[in-house]
N, C-alpha and C positions, 0 to 999 in steps of 0.2 A: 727283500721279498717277504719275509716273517712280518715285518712292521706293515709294511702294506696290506698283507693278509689282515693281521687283527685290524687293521683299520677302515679295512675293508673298502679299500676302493682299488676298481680295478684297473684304472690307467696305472698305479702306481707301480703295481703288480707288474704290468704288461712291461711298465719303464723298466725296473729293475729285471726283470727274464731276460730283457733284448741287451740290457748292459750285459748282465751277465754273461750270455754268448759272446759277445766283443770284446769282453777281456778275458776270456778263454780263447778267444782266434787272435786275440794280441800276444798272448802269453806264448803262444807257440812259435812265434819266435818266427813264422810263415807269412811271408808279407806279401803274398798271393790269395791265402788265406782271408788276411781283414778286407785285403781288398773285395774279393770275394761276399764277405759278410755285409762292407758297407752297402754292395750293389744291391743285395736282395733285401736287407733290414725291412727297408721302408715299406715294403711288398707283403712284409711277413703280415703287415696287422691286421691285411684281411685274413687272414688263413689262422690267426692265433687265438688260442681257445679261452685263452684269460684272457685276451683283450674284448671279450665278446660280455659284456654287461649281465645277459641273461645266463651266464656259465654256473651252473647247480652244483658244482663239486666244490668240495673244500678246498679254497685256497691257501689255508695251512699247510697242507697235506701236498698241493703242490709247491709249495716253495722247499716242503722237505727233499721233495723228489729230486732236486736242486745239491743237495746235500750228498747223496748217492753219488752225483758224477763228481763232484768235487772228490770224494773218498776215493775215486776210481782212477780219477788224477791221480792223487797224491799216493795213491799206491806204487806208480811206479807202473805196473802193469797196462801195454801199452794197448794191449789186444784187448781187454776187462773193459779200458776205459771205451775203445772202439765201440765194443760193442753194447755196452749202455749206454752212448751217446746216440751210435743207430737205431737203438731203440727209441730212446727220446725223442728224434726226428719224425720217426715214424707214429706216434703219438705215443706209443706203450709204456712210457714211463712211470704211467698208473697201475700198471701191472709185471714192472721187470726190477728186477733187482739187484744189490752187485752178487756176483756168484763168492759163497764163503769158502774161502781155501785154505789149510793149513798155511799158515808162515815157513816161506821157504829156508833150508838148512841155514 
């Protein structure tokens, strides 16, 4: 997503978002899930904000946002990840964050 950002084109962008969902619903190990993914993917590109040419925000800045759920995976933390992926669905991802928590005992 980074490389596409600086390179600034937005199908590319649009390709790697949609990978990247898909191998996060593959990763999970829920094979109701990709199913799930595959059904809706192709639907998603009207409704998707990078895939939309005239999109004014920095695509940088969303491929970081990208970053955030990966960190929310990798935490461990099932409910974190929950809910910055909810957000993300919901567009907020330009505005949500993971929450900072002490490291537990």
């Amino acid at each position: 997503m980074r490389k596409a950002a600086r390179d600034g084109g937005h199908r590319g962008l649009s390709d790697a978002d949609l990978a990247f969902h898909r191998r996060v619903c593959a990763a999970c190990g829920n094979s109701f899930l990709l199913r799930l993914w595959r059904t809706i993917e192709s639907n998603l590109w009207s409704l998707h904000v990078v895939g939309n040419p005239l999109y004014s925000g920095d695509w940088s800045v969303m491929a970081g946002h990208h970053d955030d759920l990966v960190a929310a995976l990798a935490s461990g933390d099932p409910e974190e990840a929950a809910r910055l992926f909810a957000a993300h669905a919901r567009g907020e991802a330009s505005r949500t964050r993971p929450r900072h928590r002490p490291p537990a005992p």
